[in-house]
The first five atom37 places (N, CA, C, CB, O) and aatype in JSON, in Angstrom:
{
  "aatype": [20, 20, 20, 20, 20, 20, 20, 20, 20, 20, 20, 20, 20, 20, 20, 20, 20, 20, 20, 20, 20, 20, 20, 20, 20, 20, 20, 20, 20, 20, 20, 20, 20, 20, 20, 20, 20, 20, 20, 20, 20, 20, 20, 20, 20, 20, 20, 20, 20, 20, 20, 20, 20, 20, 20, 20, 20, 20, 20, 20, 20, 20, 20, 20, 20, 20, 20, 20, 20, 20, 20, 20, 20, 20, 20, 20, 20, 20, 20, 20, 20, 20, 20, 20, 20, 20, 20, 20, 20, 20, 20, 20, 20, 20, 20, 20, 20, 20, 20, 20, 20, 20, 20, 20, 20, 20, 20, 20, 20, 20, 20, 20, 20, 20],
  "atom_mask": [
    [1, 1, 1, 1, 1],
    [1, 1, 1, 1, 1],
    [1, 1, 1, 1, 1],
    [1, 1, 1, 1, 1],
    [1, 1, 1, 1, 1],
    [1, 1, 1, 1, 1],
    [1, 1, 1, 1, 1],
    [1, 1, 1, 1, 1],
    [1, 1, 1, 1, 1],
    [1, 1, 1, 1, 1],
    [1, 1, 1, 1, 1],
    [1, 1, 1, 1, 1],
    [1, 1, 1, 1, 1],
    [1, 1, 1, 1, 1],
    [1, 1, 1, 1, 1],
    [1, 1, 1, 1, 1],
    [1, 1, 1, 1, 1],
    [1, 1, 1, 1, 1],
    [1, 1, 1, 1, 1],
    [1, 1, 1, 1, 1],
    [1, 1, 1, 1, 1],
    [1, 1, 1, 1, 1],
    [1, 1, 1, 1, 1],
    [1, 1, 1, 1, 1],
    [1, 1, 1, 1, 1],
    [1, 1, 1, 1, 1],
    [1, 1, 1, 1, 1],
    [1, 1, 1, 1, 1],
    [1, 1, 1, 1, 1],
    [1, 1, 1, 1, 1],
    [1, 1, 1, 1, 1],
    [1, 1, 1, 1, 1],
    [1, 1, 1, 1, 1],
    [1, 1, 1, 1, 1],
    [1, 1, 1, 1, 1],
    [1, 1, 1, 1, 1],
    [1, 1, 1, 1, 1],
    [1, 1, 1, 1, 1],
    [1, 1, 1, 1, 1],
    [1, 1, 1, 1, 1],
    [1, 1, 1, 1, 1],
    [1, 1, 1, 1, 1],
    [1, 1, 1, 1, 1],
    [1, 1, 1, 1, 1],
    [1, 1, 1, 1, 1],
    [1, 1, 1, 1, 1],
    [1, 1, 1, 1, 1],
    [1, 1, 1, 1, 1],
    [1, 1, 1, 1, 1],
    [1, 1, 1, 1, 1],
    [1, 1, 1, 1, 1],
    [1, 1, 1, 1, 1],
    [1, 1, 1, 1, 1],
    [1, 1, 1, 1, 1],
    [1, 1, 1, 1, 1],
    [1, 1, 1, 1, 1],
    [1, 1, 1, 1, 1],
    [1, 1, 1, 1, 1],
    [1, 1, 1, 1, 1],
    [1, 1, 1, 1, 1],
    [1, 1, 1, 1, 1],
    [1, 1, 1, 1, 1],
    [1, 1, 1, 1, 1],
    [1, 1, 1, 1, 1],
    [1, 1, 1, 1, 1],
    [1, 1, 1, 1, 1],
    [1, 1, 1, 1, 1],
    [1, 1, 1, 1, 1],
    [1, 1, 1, 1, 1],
    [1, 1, 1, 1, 1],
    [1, 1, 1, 1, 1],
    [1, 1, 1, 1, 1],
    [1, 1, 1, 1, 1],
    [1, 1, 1, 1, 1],
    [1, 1, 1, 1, 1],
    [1, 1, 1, 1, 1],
    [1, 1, 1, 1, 1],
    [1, 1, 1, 1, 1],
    [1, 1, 1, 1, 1],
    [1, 1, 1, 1, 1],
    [1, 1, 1, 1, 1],
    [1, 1, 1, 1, 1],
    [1, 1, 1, 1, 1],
    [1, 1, 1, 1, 1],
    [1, 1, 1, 1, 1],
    [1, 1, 1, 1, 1],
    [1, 1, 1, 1, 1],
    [1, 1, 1, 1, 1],
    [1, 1, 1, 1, 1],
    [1, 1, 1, 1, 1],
    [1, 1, 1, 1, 1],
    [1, 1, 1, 1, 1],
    [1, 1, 1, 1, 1],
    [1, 1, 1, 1, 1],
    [1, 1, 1, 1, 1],
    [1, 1, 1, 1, 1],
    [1, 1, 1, 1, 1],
    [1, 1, 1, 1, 1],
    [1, 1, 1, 1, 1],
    [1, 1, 1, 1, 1],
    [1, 1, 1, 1, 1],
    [1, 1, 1, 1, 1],
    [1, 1, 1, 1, 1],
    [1, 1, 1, 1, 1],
    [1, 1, 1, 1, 1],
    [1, 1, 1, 1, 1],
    [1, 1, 1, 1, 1],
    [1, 1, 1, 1, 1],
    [1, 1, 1, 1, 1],
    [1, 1, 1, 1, 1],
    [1, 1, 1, 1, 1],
    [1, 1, 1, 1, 1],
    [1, 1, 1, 1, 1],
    [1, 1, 1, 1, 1]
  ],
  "atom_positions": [
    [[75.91, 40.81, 49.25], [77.05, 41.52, 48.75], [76.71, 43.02, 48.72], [77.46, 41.0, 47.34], [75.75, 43.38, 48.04]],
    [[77.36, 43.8, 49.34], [77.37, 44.6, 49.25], [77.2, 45.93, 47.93], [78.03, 44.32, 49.83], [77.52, 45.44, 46.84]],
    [[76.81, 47.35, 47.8], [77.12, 47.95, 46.89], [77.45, 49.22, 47.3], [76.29, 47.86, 46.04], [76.75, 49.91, 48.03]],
    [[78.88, 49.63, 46.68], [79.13, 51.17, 46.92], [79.25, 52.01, 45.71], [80.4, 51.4, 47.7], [79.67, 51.68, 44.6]],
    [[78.83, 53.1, 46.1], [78.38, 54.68, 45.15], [79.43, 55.16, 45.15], [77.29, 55.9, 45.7], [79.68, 55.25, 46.35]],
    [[80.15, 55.49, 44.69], [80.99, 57.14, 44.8], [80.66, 57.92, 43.57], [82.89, 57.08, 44.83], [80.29, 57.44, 42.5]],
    [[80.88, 59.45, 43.93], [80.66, 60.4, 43.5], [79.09, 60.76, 42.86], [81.65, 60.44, 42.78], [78.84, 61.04, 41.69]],
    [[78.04, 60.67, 44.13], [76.72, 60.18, 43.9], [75.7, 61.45, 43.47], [76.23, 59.42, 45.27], [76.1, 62.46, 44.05]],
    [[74.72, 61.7, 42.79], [73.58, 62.9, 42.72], [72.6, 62.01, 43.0], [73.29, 63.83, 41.24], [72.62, 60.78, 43.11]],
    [[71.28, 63.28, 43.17], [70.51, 62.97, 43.4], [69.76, 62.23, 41.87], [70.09, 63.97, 44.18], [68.65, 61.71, 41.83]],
    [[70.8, 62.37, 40.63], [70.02, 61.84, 39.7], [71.01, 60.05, 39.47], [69.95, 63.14, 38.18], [70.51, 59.05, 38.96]],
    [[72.06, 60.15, 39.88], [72.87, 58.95, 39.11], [74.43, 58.99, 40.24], [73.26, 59.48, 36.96], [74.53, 59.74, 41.21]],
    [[75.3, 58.19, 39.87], [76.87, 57.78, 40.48], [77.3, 57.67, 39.25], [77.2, 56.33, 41.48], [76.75, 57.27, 38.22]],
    [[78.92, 58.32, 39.6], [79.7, 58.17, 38.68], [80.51, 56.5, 38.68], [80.61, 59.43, 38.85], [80.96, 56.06, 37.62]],
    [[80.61, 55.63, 40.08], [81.47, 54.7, 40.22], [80.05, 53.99, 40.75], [82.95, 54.95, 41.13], [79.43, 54.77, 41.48]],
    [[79.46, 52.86, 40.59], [79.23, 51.86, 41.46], [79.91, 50.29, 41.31], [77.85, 51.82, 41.43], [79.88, 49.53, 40.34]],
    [[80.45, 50.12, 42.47], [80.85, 48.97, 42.62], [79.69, 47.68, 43.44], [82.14, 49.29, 43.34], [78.91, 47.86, 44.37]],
    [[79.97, 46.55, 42.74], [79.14, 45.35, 43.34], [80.01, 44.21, 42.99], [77.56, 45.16, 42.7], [80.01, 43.77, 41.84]],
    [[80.81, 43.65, 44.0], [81.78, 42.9, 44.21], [82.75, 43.04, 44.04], [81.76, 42.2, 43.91], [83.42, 43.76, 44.78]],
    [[83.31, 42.32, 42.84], [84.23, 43.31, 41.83], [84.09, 42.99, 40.35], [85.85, 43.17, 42.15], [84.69, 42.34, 39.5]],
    [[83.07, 43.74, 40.47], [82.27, 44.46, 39.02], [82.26, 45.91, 39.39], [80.43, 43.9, 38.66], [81.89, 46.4, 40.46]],
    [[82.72, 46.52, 38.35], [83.16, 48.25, 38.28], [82.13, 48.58, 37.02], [85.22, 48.68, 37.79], [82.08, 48.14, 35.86]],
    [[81.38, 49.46, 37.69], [80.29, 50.42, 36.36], [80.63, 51.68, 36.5], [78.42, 50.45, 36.53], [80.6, 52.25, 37.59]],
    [[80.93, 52.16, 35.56], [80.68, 53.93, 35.06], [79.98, 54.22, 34.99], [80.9, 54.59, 34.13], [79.23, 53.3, 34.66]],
    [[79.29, 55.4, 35.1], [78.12, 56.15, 34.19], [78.8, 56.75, 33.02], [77.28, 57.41, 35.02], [80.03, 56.79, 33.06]],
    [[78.09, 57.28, 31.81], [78.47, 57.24, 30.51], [79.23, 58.08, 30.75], [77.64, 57.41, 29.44], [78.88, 58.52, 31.84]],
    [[80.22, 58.68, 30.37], [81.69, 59.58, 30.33], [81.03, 60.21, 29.19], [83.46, 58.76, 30.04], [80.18, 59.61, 28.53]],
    [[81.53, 61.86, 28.86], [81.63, 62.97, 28.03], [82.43, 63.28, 27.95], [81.16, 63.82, 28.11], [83.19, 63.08, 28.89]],
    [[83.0, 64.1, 26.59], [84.31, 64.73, 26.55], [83.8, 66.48, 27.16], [85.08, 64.61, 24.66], [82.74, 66.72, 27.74]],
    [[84.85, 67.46, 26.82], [84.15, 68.52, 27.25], [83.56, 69.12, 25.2], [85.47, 69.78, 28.49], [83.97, 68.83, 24.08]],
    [[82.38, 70.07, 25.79], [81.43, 69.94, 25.14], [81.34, 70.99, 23.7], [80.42, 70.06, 26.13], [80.65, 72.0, 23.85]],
    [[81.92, 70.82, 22.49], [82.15, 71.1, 21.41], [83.4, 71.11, 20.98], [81.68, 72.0, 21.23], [83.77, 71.55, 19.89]],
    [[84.23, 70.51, 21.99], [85.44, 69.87, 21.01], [85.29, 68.97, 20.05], [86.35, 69.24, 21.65], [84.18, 68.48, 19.89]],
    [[86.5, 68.54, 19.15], [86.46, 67.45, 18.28], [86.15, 66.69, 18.61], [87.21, 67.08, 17.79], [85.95, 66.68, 19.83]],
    [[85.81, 65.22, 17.71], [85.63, 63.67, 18.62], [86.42, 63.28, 18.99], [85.24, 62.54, 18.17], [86.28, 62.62, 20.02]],
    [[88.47, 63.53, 18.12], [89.34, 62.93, 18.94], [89.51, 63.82, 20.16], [90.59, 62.66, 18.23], [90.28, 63.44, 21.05]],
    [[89.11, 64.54, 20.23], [90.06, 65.71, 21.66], [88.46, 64.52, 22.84], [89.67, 69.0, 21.41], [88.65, 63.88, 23.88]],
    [[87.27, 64.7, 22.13], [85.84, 64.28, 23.47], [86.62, 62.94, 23.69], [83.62, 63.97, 22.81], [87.06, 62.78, 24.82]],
    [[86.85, 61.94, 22.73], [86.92, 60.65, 22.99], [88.7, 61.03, 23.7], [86.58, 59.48, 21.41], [88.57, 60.54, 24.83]],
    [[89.48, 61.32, 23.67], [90.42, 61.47, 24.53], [90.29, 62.02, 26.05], [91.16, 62.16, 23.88], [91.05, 61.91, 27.01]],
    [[89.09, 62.64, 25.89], [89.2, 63.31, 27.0], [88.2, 62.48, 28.26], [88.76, 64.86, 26.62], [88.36, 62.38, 29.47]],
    [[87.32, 62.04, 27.48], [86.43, 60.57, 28.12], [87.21, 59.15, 28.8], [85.55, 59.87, 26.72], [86.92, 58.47, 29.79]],
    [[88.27, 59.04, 27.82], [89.46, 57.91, 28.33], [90.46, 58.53, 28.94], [90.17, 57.06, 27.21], [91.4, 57.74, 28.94]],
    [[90.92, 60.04, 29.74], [91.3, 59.88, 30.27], [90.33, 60.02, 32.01], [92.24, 60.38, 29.7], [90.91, 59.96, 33.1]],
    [[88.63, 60.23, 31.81], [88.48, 60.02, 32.6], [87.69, 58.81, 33.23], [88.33, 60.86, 32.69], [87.04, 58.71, 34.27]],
    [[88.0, 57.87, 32.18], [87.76, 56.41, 32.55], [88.77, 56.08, 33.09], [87.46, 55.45, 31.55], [88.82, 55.39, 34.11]],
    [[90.03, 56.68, 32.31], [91.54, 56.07, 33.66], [91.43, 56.15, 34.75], [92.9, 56.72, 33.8], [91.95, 55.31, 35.49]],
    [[90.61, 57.38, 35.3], [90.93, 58.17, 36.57], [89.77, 57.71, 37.56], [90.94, 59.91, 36.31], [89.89, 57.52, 38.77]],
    [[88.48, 57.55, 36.68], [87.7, 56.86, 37.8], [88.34, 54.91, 37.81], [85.64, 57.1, 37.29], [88.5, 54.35, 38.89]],
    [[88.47, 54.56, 37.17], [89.06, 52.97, 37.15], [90.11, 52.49, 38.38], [89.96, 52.76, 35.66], [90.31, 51.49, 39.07]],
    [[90.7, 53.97, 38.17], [92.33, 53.85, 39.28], [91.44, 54.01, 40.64], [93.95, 55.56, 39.08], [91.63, 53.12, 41.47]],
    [[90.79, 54.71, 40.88], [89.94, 55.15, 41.86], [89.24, 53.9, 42.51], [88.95, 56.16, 41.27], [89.25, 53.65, 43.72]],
    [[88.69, 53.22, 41.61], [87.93, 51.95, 41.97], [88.57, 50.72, 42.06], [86.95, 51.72, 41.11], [87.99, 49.64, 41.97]],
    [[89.8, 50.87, 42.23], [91.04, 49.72, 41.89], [91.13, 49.0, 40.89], [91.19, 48.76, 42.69], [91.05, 47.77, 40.95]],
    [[91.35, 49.8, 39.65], [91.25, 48.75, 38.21], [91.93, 49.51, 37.28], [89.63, 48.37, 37.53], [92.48, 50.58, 37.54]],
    [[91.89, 49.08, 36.42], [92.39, 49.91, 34.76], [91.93, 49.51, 33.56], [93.88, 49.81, 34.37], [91.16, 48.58, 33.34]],
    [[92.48, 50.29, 32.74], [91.54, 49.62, 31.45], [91.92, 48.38, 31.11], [91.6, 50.39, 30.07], [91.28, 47.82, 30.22]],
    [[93.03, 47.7, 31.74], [92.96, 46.22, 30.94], [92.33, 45.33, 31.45], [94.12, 45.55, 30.71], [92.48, 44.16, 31.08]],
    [[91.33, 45.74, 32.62], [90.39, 44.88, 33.36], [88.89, 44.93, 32.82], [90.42, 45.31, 34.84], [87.99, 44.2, 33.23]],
    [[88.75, 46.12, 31.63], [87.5, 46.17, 31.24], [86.79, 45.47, 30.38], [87.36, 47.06, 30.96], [87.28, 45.22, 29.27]],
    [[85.35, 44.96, 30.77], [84.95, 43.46, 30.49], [83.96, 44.33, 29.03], [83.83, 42.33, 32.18], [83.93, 43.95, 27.86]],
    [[83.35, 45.35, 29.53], [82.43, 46.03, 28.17], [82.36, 47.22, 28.02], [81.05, 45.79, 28.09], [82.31, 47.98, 28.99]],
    [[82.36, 47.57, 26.92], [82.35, 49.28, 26.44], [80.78, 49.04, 25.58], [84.12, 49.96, 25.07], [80.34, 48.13, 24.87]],
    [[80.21, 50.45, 26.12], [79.03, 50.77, 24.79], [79.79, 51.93, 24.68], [77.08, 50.99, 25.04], [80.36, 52.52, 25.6]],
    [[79.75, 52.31, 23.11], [79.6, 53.66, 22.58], [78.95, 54.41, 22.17], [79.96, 53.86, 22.03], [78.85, 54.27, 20.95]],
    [[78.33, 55.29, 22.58], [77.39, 56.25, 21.77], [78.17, 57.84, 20.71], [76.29, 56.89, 23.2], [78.88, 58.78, 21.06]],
    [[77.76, 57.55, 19.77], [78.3, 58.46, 18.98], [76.96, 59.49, 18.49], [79.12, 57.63, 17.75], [75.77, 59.17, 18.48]],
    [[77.53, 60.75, 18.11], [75.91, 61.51, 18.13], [76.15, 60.91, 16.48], [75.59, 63.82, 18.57], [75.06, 60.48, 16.09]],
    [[76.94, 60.79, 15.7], [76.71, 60.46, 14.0], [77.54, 59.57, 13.7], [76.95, 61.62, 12.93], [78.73, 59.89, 13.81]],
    [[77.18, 57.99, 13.15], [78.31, 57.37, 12.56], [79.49, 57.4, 11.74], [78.01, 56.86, 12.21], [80.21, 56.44, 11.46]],
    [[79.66, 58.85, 11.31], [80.07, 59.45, 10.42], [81.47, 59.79, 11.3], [79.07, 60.55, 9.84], [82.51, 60.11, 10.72]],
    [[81.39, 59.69, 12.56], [82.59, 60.3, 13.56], [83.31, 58.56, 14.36], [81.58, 61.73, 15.17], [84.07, 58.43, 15.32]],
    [[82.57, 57.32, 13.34], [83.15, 56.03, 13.57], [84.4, 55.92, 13.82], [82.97, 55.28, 12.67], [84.71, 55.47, 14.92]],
    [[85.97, 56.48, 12.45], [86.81, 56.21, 12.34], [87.52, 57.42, 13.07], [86.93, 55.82, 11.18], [88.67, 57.11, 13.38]],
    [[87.2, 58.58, 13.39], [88.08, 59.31, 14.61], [87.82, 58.73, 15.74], [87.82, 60.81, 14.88], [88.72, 58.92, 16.56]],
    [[87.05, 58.17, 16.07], [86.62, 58.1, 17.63], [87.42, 56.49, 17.86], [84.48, 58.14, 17.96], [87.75, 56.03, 18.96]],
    [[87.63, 55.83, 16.56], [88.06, 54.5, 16.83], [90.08, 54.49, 16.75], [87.16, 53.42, 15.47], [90.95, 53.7, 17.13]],
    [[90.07, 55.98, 15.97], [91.57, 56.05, 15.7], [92.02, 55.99, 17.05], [92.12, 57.37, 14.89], [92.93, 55.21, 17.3]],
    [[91.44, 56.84, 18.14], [92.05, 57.01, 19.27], [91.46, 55.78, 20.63], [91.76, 58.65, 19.56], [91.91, 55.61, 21.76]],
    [[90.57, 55.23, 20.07], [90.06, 54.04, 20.97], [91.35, 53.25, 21.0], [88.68, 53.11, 20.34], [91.94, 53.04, 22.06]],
    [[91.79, 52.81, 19.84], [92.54, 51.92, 19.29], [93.81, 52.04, 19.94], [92.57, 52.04, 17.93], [94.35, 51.03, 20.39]],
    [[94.44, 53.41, 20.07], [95.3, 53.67, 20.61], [95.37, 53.39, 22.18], [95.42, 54.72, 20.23], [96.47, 53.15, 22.67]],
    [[94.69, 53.39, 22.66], [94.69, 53.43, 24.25], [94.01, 51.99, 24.78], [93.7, 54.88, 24.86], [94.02, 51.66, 25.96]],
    [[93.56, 51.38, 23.98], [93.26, 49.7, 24.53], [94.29, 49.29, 24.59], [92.46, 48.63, 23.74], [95.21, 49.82, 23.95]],
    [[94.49, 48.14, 25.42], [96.11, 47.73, 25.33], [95.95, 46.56, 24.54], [96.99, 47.37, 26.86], [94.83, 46.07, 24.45]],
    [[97.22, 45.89, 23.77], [97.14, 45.39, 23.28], [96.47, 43.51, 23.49], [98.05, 45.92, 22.98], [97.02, 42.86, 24.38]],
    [[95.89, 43.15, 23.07], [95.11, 41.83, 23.58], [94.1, 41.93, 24.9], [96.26, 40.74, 23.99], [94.0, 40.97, 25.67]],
    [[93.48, 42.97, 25.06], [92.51, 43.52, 26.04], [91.41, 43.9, 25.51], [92.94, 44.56, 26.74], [90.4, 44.07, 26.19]],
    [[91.44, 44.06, 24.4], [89.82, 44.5, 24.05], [88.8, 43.54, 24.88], [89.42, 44.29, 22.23], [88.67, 42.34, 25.16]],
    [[88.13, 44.85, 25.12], [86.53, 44.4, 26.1], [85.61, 43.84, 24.64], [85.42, 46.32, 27.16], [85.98, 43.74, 23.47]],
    [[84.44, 43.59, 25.23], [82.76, 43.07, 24.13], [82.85, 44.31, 23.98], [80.92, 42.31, 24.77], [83.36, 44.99, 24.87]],
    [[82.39, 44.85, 22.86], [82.1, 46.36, 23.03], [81.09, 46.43, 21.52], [83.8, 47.52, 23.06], [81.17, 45.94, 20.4]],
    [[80.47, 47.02, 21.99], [79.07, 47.78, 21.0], [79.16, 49.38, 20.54], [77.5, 47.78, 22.05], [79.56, 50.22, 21.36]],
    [[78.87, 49.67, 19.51], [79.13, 51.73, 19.12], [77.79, 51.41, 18.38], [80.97, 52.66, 17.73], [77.37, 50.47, 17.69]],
    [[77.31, 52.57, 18.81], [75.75, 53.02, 18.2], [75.95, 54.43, 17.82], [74.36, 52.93, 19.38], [76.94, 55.14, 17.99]],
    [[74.62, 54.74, 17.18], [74.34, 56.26, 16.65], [73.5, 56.8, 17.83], [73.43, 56.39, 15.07], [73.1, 55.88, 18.54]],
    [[73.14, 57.94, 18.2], [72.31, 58.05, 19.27], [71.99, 59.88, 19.88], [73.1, 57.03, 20.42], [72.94, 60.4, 20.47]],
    [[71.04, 60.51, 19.75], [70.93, 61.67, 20.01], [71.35, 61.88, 21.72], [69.5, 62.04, 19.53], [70.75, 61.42, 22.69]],
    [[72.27, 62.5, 21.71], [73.18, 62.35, 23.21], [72.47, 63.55, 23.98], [75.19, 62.65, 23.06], [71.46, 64.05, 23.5]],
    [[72.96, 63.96, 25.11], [72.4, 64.77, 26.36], [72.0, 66.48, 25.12], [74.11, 65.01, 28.11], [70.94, 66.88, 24.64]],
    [[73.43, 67.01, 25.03], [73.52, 68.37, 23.74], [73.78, 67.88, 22.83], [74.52, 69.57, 23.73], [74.14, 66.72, 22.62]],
    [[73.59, 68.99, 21.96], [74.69, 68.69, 20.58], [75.95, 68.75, 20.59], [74.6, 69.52, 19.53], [76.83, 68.31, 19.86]],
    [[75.92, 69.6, 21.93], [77.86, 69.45, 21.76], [78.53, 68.45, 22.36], [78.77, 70.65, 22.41], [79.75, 68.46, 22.45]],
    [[77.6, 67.25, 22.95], [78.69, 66.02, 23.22], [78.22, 65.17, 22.04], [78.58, 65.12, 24.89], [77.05, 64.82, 21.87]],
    [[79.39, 64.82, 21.12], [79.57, 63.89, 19.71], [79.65, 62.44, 20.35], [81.17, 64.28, 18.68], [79.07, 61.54, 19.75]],
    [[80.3, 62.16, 21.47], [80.71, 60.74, 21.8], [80.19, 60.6, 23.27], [82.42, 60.47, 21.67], [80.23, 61.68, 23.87]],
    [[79.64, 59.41, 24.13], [79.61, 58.88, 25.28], [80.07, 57.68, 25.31], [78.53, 58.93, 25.76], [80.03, 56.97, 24.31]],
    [[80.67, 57.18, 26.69], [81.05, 56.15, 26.36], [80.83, 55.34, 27.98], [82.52, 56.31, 25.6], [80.88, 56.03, 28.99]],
    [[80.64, 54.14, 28.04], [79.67, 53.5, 28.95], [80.71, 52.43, 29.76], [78.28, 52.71, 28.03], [81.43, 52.09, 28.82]],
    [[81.11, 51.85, 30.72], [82.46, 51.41, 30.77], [81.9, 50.27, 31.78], [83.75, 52.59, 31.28], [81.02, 50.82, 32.44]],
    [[82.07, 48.52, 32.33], [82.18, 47.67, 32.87], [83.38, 46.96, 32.97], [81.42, 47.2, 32.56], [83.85, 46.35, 32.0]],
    [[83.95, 47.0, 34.17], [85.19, 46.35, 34.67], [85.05, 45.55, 35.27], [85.96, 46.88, 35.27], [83.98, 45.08, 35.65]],
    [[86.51, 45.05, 35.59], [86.42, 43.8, 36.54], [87.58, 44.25, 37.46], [86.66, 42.16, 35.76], [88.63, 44.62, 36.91]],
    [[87.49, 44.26, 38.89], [88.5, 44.82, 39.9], [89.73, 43.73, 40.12], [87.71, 45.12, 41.4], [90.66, 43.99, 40.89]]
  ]
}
């Protein structure tokens, strides 16, 4: 079975596909906004790589979350909440976790199904 890269560095891919299993690399919001503006801005570019890879979020099988402080749990979930569709929630895991800067508060880790 095959595997394809898109949008590849020499360190990581933003899309790899292997069958139809869809992986992200961790998504950022841009970097010292709020958590709702990062975590909005992370889901809309999980929409955009998903559509790209022929999928959407109601095909997604797992989310990890990384949050830089648990303390940013209930913003980051106000707007999660909003944009899962309804009876789609993926397995999904949220941790605490010292992220790339300080100015990304949220990452978020994404597995689909095409």
């Amino acid at each position: 079975m095959s595997i394809e890269r898109r949008h590849t560095t020499r360190r990581m891919s933003q899309i790899v596909i292997h069958g139809d299993t869809v992986y992200l690399a961790g998504q950022v919001g841009e970097p010292g906004a709020s958590v709702p503006d990062q975590t909005r801005g992370i889901l809309d570019k999980i929409d955009a790589l998903l559509a790209e890879a022929g999928t959407d979020k109601s095909r997604i099988l797992q989310a990890v979350i990384w949050l830089d402080d648990m303390a940013h749990f209930e913003a980051m979930n106000a707007v999660w909440d909003a944009w899962v569709p309804e009876g789609q929630a993926p397995a999904r895991a949220c941790g605490e976790a010292r992220l790339a800067t300080p100015d990304y508060q949220v990452e978020i880790i994404i597995t689909a199904a095409r």
